[in-house]
Backbone as a chain_set.jsonl record, in Angstrom:
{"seq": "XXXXXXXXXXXXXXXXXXXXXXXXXXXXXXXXXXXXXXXXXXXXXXXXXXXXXXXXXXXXXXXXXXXXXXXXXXXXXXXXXXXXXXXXXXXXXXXXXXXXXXXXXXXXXXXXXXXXXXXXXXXXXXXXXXXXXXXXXXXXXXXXXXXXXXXXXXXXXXXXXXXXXXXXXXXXXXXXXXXXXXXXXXXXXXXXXXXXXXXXXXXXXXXXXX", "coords": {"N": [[11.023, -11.425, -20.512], [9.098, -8.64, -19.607], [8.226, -6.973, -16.864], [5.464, -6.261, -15.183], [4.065, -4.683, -12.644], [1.251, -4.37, -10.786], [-2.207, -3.216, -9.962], [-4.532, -4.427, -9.334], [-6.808, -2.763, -8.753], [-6.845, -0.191, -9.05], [-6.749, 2.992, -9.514], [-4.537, 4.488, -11.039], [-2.599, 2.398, -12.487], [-4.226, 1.253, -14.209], [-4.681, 3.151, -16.13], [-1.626, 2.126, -17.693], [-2.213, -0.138, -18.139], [-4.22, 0.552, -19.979], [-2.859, 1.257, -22.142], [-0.426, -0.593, -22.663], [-2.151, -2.828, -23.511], [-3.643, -1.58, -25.949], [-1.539, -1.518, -27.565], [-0.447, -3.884, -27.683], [1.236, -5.758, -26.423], [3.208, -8.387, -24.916], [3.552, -9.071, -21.743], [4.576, -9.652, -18.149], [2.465, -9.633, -15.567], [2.426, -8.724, -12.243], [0.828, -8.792, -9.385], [0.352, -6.155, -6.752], [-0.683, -5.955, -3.946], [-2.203, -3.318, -2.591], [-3.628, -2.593, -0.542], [-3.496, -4.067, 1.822], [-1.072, -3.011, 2.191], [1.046, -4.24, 0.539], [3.034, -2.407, -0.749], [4.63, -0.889, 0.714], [6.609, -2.956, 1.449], [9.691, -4.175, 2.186], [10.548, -5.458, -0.229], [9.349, -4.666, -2.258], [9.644, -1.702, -1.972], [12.546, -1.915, -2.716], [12.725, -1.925, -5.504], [10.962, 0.112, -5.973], [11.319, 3.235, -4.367], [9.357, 4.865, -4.196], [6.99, 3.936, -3.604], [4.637, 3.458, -5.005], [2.476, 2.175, -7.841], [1.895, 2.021, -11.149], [4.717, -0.051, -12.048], [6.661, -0.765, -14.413], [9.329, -3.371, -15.254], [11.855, -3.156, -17.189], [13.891, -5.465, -19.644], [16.076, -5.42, -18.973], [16.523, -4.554, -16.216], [16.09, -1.567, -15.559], [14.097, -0.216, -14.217], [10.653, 1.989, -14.667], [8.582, 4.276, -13.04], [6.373, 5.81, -13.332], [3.618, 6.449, -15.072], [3.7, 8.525, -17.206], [6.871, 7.808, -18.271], [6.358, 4.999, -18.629], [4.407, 4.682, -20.457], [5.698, 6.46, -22.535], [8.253, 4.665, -22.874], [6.779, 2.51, -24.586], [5.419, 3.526, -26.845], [8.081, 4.159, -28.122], [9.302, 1.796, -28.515], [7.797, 0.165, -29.563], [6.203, 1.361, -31.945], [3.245, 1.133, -33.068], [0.388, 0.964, -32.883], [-0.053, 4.32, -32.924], [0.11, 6.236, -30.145], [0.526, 9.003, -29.238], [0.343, 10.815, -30.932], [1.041, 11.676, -34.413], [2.227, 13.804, -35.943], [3.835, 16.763, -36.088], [1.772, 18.918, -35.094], [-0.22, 17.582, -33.744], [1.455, 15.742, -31.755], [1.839, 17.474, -29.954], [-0.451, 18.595, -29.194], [-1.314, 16.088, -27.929], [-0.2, 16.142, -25.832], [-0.391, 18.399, -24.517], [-3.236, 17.726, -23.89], [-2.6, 15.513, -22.467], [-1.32, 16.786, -20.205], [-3.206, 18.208, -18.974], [-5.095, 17.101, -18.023], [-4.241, 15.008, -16.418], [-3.685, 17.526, -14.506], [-5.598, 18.989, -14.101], [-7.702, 17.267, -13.343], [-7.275, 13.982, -13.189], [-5.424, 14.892, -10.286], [-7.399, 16.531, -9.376], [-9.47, 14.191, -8.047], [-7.821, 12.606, -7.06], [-7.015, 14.453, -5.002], [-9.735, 14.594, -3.235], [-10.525, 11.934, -3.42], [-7.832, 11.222, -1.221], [-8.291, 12.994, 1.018], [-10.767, 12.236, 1.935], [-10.987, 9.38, 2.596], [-11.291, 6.934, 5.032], [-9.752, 5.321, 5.287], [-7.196, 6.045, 4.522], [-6.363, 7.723, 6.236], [-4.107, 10.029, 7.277], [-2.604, 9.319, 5.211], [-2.745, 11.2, 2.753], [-1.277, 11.892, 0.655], [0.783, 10.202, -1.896], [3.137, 7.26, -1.462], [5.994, 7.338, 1.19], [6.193, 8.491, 3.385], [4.15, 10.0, 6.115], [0.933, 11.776, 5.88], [-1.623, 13.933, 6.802], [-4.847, 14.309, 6.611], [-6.485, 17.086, 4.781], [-9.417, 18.419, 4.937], [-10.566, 21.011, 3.591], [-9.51, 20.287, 0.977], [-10.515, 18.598, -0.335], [-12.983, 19.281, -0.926], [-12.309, 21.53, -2.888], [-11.154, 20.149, -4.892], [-13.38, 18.762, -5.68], [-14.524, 20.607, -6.614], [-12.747, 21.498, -8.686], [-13.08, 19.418, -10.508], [-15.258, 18.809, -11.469], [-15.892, 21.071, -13.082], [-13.893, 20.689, -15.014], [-15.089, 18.378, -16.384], [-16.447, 20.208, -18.132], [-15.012, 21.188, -19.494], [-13.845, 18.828, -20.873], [-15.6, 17.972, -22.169], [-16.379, 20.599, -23.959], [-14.186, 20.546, -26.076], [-14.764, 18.002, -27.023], [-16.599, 18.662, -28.35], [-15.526, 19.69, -30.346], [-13.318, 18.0, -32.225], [-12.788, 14.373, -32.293], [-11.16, 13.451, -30.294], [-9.354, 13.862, -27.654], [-6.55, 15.111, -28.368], [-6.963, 15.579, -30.783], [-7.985, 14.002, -34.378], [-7.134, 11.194, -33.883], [-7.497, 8.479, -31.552], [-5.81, 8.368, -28.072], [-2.803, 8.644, -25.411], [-4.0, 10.244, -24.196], [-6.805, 10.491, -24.219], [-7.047, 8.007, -22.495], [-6.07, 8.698, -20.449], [-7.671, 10.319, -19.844], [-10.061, 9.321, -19.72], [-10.144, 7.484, -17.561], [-9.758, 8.96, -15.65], [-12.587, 10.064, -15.91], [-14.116, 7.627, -15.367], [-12.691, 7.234, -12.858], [-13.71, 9.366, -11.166], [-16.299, 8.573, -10.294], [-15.715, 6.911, -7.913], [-15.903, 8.983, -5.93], [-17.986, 9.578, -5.979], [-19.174, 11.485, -7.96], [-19.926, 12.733, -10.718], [-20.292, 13.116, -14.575], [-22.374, 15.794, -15.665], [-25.566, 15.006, -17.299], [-26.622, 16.407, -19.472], [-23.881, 16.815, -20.71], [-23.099, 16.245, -23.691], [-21.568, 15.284, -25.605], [-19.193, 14.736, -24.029], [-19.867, 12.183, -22.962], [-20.67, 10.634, -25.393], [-17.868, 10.225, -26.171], [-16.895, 9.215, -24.01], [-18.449, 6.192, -23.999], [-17.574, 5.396, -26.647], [-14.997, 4.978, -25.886], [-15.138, 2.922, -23.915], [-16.142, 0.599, -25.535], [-13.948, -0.288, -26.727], [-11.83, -2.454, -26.979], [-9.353, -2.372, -24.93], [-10.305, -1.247, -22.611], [-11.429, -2.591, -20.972], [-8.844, -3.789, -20.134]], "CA": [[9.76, -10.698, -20.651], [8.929, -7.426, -18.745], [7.388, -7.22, -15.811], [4.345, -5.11, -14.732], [3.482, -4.584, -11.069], [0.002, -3.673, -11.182], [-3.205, -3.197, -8.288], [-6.544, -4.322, -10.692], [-8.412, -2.024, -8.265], [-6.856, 1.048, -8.662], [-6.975, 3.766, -11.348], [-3.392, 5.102, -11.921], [-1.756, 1.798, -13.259], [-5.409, 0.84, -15.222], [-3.929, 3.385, -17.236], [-0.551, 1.764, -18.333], [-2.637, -1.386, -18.572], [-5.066, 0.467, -21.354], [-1.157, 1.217, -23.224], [-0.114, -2.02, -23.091], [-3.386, -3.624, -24.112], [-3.475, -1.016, -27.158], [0.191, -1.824, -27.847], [-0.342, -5.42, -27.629], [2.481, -5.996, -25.766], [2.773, -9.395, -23.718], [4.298, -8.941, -20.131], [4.254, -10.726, -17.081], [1.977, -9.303, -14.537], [2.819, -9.015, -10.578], [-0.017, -7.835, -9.027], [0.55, -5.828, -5.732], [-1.703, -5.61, -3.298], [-2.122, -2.168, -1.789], [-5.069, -2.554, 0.484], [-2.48, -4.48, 2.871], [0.307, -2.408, 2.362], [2.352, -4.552, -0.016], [3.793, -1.202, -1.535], [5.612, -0.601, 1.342], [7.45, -4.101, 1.604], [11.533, -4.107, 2.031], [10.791, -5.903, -1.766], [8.792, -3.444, -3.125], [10.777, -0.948, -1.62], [13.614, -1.848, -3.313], [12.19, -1.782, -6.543], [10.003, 1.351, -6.338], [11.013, 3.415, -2.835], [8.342, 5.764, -3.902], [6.068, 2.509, -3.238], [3.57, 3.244, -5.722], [2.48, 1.472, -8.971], [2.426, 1.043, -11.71], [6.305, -0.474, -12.223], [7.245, -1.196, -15.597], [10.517, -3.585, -14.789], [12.208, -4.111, -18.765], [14.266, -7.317, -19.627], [17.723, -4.805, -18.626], [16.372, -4.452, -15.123], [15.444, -0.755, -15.682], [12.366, -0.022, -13.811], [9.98, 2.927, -15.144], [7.824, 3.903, -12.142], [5.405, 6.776, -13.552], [2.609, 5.918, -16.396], [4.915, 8.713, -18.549], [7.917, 7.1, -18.46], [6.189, 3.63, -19.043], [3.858, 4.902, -21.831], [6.913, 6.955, -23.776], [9.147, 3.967, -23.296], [6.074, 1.494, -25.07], [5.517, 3.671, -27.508], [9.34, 4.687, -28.688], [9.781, 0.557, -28.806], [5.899, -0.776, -30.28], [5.142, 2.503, -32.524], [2.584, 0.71, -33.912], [-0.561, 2.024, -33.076], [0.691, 5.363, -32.513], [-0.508, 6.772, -28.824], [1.233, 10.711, -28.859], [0.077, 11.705, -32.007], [2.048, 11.419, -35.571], [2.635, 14.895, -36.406], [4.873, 17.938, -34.383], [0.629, 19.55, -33.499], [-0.618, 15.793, -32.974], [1.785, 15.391, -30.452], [2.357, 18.589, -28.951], [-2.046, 18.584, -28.728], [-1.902, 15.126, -26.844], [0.746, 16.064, -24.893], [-1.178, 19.276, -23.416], [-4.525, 17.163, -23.333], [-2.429, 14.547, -20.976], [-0.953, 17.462, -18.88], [-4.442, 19.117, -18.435], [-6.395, 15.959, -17.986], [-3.189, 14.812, -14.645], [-3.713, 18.434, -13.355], [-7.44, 19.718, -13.728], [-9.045, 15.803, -13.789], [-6.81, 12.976, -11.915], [-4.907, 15.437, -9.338], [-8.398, 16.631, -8.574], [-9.925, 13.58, -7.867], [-7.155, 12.168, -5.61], [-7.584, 15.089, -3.632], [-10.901, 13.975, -2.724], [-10.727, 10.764, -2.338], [-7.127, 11.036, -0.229], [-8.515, 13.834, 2.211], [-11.675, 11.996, 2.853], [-11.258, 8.287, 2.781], [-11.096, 6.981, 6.571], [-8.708, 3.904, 4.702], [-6.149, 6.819, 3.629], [-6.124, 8.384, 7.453], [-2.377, 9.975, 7.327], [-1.907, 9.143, 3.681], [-3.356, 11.907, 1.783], [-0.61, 11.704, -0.222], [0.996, 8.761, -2.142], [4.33, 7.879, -1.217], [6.226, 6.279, 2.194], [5.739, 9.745, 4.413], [2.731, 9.844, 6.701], [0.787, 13.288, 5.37], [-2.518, 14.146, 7.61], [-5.67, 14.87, 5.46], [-6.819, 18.494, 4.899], [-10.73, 18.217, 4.269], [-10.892, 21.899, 2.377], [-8.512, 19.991, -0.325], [-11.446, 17.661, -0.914], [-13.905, 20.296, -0.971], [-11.856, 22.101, -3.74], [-10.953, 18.908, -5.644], [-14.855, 17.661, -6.385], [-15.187, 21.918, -7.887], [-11.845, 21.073, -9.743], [-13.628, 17.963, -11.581], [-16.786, 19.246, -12.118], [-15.501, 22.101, -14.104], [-12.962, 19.921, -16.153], [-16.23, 17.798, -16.822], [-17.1, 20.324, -18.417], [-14.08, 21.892, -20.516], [-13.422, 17.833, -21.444], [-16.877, 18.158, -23.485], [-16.19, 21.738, -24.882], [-13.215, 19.96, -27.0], [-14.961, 17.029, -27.852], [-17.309, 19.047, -29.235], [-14.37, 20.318, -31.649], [-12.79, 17.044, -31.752], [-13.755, 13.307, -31.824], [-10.438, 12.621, -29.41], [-9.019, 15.169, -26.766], [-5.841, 15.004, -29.099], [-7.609, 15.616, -32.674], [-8.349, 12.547, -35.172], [-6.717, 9.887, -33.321], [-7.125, 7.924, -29.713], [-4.266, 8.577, -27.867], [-3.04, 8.726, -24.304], [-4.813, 11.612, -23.544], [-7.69, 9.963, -23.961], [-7.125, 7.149, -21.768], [-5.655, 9.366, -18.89], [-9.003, 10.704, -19.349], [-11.253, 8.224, -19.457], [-9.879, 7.052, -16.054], [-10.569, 10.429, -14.578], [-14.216, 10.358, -15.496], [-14.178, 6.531, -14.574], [-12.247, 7.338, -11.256], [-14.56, 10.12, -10.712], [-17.479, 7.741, -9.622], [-15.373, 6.52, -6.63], [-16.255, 9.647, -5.249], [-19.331, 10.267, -6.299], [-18.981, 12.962, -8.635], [-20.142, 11.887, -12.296], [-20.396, 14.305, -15.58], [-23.906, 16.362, -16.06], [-26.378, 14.265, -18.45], [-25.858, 17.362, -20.788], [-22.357, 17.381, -21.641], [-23.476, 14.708, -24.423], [-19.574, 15.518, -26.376], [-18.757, 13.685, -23.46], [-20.955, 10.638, -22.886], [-20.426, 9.548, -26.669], [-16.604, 9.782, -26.11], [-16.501, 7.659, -22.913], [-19.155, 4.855, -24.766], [-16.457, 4.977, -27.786], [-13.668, 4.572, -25.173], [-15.569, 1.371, -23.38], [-16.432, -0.341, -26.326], [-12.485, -0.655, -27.522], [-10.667, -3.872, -26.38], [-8.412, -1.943, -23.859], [-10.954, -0.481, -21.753], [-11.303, -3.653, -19.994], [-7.959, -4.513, -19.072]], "C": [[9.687, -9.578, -19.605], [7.488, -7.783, -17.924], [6.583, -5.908, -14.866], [3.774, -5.453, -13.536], [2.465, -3.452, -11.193], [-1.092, -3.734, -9.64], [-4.443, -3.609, -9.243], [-7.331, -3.523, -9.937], [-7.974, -0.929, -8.439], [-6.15, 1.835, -9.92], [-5.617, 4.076, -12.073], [-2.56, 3.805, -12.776], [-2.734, 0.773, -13.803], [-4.946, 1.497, -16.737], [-2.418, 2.894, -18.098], [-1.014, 0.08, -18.542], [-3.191, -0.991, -19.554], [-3.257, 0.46, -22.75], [-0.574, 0.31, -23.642], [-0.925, -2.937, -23.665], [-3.589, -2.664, -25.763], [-2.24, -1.566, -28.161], [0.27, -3.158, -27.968], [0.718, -6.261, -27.452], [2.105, -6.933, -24.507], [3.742, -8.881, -22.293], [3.653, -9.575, -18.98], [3.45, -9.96, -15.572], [2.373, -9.617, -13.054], [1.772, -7.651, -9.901], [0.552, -7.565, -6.963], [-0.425, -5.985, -4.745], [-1.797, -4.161, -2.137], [-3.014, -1.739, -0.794], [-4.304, -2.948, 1.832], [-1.198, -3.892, 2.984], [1.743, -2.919, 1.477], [3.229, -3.647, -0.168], [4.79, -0.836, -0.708], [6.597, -2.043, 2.335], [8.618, -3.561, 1.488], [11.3, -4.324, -0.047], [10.797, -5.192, -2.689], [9.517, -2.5, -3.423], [11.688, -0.246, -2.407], [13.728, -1.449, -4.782], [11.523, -0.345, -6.984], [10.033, 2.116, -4.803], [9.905, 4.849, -2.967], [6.798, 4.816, -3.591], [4.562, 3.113, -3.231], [3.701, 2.269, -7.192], [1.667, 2.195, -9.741], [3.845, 1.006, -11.974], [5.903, -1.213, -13.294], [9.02, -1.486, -15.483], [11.235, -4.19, -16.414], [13.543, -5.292, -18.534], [15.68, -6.453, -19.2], [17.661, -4.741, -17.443], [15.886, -3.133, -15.024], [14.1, -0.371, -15.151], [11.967, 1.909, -14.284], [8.742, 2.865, -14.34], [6.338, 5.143, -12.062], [4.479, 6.35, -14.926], [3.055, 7.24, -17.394], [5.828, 8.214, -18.747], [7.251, 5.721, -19.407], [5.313, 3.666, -20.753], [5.143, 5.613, -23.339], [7.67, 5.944, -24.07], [8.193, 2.789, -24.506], [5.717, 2.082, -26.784], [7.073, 4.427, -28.759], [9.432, 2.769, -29.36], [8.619, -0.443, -30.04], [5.268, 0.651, -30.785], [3.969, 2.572, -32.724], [1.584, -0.209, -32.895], [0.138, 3.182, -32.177], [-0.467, 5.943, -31.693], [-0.255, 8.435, -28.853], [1.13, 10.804, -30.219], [1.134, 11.231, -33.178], [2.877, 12.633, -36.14], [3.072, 15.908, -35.18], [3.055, 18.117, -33.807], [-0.404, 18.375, -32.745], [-0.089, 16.009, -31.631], [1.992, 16.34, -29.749], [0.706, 19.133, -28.325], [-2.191, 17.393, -27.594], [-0.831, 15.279, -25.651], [0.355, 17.573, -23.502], [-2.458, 18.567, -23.117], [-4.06, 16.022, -21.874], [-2.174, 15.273, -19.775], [-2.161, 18.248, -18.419], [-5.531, 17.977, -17.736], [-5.952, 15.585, -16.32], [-3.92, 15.934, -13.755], [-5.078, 18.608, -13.05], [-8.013, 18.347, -13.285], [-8.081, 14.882, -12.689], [-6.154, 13.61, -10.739], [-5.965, 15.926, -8.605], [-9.435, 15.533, -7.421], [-9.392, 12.889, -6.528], [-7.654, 13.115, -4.331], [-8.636, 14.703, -2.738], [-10.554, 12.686, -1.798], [-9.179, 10.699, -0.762], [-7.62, 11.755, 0.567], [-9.77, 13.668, 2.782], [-12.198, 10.375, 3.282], [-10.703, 7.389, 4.311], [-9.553, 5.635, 6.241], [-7.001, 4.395, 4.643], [-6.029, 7.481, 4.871], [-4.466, 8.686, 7.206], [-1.983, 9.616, 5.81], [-2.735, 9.832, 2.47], [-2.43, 12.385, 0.686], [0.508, 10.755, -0.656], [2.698, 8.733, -1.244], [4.569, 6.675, 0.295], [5.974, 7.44, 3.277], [4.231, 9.376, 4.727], [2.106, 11.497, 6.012], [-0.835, 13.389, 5.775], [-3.337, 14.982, 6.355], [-6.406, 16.343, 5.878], [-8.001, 18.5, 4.027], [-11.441, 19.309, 2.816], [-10.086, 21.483, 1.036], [-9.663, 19.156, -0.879], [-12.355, 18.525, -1.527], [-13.346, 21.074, -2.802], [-11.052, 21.207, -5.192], [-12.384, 18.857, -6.307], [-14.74, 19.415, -7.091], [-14.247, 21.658, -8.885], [-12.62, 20.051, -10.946], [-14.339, 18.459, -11.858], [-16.48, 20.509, -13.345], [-14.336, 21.309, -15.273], [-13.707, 18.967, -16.706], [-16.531, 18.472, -18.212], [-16.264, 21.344, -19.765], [-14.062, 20.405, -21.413], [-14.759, 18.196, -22.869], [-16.784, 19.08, -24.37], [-15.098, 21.137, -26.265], [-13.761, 18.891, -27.287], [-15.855, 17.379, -28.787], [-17.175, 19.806, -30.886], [-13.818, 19.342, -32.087], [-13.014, 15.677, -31.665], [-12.57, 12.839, -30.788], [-9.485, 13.537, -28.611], [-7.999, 15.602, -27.39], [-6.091, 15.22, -30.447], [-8.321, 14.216, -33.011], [-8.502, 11.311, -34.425], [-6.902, 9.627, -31.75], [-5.628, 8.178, -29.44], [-4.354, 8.471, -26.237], [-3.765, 9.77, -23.681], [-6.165, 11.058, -23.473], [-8.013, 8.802, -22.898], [-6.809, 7.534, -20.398], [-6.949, 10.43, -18.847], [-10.203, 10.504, -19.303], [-10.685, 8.021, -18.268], [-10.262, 8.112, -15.439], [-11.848, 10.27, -14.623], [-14.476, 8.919, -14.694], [-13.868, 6.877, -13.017], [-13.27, 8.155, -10.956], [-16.153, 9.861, -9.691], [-16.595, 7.073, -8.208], [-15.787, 7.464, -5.442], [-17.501, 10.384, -5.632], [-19.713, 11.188, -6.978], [-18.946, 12.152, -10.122], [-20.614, 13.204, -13.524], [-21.515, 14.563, -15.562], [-24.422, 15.287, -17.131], [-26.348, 15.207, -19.556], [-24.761, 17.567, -21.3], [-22.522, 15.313, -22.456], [-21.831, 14.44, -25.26], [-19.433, 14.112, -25.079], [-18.513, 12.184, -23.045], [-20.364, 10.112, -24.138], [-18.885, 9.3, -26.218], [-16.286, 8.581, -24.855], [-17.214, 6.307, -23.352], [-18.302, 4.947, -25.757], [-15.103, 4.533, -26.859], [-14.077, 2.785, -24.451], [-15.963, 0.556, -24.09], [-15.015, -0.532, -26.896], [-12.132, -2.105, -26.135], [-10.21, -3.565, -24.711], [-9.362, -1.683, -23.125], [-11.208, -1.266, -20.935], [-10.009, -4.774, -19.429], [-7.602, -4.323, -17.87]], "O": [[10.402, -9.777, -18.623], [6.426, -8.378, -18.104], [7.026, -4.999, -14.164], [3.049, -6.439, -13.405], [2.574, -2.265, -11.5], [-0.764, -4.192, -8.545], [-5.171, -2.769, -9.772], [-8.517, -3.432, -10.253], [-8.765, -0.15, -7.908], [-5.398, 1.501, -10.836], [-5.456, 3.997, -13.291], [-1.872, 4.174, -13.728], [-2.375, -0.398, -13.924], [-4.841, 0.983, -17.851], [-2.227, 3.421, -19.194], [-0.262, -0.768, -19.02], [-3.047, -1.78, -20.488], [-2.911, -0.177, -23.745], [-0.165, 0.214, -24.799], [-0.432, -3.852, -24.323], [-3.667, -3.397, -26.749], [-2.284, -1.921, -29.339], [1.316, -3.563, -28.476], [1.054, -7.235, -28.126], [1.327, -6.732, -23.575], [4.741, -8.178, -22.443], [2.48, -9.935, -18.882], [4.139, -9.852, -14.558], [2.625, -10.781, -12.74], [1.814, -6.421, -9.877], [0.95, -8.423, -6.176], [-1.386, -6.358, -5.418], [-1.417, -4.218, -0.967], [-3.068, -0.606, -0.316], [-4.45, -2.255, 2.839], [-0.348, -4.258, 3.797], [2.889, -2.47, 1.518], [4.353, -3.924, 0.25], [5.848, -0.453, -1.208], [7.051, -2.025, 3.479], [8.769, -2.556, 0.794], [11.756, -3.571, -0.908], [11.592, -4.96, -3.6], [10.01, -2.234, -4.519], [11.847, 0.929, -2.741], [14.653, -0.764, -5.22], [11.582, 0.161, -8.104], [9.126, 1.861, -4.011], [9.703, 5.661, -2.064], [5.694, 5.324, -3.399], [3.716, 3.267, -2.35], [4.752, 1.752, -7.571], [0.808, 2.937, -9.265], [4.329, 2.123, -12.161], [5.046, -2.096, -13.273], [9.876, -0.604, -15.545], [11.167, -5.369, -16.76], [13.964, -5.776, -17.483], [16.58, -7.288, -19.117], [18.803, -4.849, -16.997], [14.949, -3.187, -14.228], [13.111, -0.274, -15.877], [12.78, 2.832, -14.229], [7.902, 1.98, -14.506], [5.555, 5.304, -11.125], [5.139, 5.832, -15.827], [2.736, 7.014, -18.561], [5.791, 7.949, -19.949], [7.558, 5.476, -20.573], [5.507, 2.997, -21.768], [5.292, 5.321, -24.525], [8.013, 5.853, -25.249], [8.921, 2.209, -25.311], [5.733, 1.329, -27.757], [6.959, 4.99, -29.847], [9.609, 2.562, -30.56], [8.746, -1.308, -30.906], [4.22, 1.116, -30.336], [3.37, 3.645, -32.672], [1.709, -1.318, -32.375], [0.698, 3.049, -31.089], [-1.605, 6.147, -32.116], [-1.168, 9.065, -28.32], [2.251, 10.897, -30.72], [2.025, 10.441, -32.864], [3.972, 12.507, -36.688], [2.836, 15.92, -33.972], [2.722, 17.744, -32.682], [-1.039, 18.335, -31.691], [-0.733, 16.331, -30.633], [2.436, 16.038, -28.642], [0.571, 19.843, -27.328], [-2.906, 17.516, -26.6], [-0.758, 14.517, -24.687], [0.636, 17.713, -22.312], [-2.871, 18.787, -21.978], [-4.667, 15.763, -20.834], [-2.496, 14.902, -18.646], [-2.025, 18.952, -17.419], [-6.549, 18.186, -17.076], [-6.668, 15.699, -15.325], [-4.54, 15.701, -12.717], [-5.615, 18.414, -11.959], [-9.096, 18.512, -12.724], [-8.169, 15.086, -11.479], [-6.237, 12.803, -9.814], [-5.868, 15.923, -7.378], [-9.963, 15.889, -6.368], [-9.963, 12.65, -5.464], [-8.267, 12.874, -3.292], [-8.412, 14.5, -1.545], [-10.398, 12.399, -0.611], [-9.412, 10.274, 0.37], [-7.488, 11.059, 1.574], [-10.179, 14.36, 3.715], [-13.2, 10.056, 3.922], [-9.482, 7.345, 4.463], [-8.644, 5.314, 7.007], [-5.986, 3.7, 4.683], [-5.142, 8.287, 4.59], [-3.669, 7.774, 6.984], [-0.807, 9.754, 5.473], [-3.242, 9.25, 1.51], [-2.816, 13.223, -0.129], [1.27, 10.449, 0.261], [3.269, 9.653, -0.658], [3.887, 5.685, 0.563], [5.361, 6.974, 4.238], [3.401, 8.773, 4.047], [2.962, 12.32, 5.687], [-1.501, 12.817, 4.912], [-2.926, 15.807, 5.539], [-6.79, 16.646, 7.007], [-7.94, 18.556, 2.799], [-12.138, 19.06, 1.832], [-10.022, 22.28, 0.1], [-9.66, 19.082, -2.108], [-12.47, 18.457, -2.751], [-14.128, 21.032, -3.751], [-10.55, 21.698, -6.204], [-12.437, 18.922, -7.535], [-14.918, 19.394, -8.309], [-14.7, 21.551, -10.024], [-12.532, 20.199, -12.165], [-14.15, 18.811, -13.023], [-17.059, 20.545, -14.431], [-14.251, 21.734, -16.425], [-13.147, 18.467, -17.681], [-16.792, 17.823, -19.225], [-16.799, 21.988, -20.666], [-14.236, 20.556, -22.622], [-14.673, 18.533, -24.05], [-17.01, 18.784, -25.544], [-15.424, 21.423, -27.417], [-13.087, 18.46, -28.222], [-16.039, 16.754, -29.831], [-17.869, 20.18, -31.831], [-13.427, 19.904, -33.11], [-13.669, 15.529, -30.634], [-12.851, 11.755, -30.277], [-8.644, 13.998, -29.383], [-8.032, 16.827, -27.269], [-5.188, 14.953, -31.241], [-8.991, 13.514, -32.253], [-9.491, 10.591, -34.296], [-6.529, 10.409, -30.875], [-4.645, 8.199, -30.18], [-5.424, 8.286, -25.658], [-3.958, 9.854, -22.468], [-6.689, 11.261, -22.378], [-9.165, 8.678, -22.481], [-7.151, 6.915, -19.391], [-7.136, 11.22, -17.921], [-11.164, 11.2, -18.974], [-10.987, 9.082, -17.723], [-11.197, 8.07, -14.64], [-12.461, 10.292, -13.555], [-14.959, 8.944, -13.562], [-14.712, 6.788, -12.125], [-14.041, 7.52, -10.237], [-16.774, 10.532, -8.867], [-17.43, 6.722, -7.373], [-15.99, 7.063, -4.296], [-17.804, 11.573, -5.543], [-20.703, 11.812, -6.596], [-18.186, 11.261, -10.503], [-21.284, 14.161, -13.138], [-22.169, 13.529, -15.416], [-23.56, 14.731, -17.81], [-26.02, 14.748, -20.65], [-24.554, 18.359, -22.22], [-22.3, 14.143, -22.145], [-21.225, 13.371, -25.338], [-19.553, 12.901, -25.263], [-17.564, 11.418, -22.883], [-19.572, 9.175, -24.038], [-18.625, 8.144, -25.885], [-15.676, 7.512, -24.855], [-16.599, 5.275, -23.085], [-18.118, 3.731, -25.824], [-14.287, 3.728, -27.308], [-13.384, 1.773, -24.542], [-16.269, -0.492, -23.522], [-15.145, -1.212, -27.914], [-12.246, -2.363, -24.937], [-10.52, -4.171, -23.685], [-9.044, -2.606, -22.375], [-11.283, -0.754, -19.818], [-10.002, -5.826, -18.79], [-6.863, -5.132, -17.31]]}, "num_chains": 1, "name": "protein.A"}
């Protein structure tokens, strides 16, 4: 069985838990703990020396240590429900909604929280390097989100799924952004309603609570 090294508190490998919970794919959980530093164990280490998660370890030994890798390999093997679209502008739509959602929406957010959380002192960026936080990155992170708040809605308003027709990963790497987004205090306008319905259609599915 494959083995998923996971954190339940923390947003980037929530997402390769909604993939696998869509996918209905059993695997053996190994939860890390990154509050204490597991990540940077000799064990870990060895396994992942960029000593983050999520690790997707398959039954060949193969580890897949980015939520693309782990999502392309789940859906090449478990098509079925199709995540990246069915058609060439399907997938070539969810495949710019995931790379816009990483850059404008979760790359913003980190910023924040790494350059102002007193927990993250020296680790404003992931990784085994020490990297000293730079407060105007926070500052320019929360305007990043707030404005991708507000493009996410413009397309849903075209759109019932950032991708067209269908749920897909794009949607789930951007539901976690608005989710993550409340860690730092930063939550969508009460007017971008496009939005609101799509995140209450995303939390009422199965996955949204794994």
């Amino acid at each position: 069985m494959m083995k998923f090294y996971d954190c339940a508190t923390a947003p980037s490998p929530r997402r390769a838990r909604m993939v696998i919970a869509e996918k209905r794919v059993d695997v053996e959980t190994i939860e890390v703990d990154l509050r204490n530093g597991e990540q940077f164990s000799d064990d870990f280490r060895a396994l992942n020396p960029r000593c983050t998660v999520p690790v997707l370890r398959l039954d060949d030994g193969t580890t897949l240590c980015e939520n693309a890798s782990i999502a392309r390999y789940l859906e090449e093997v478990y098509p079925d429900p199709p995540l990246m679209g069915t058609t060439p502008v399907e997938k070539a739509l969810v495949a710019e909604w995931t790379w816009r959602v990483e850059f404008e929406g979760l790359s913003a957010i980190m910023e924040v929280l790494r350059n102002t959380s007193k927990a993250m002192k020296d680790r404003a960026l992931p990784g085994p390097e020490p990297t000293p936080q730079i407060p105007e990155l926070a500052e320019r992170g929360a305007a990043r989100a707030t404005r991708f708040f507000t493009a996410m809605n413009e397309r849903l308003g075209e759109t019932p799924w950032l991708g067209g027709d269908s749920f897909s990963v794009a949607d789930i790497a951007g539901f976690i952004f608005v989710e993550f987004a409340g860690w730092v205090k930063l939550q969508p306008d009460g007017g971008l309603e496009h939005l609101a319905t799509w995140r209450e259609a995303i939390r009422a599915r199965p996955s949204a609570g794994a």
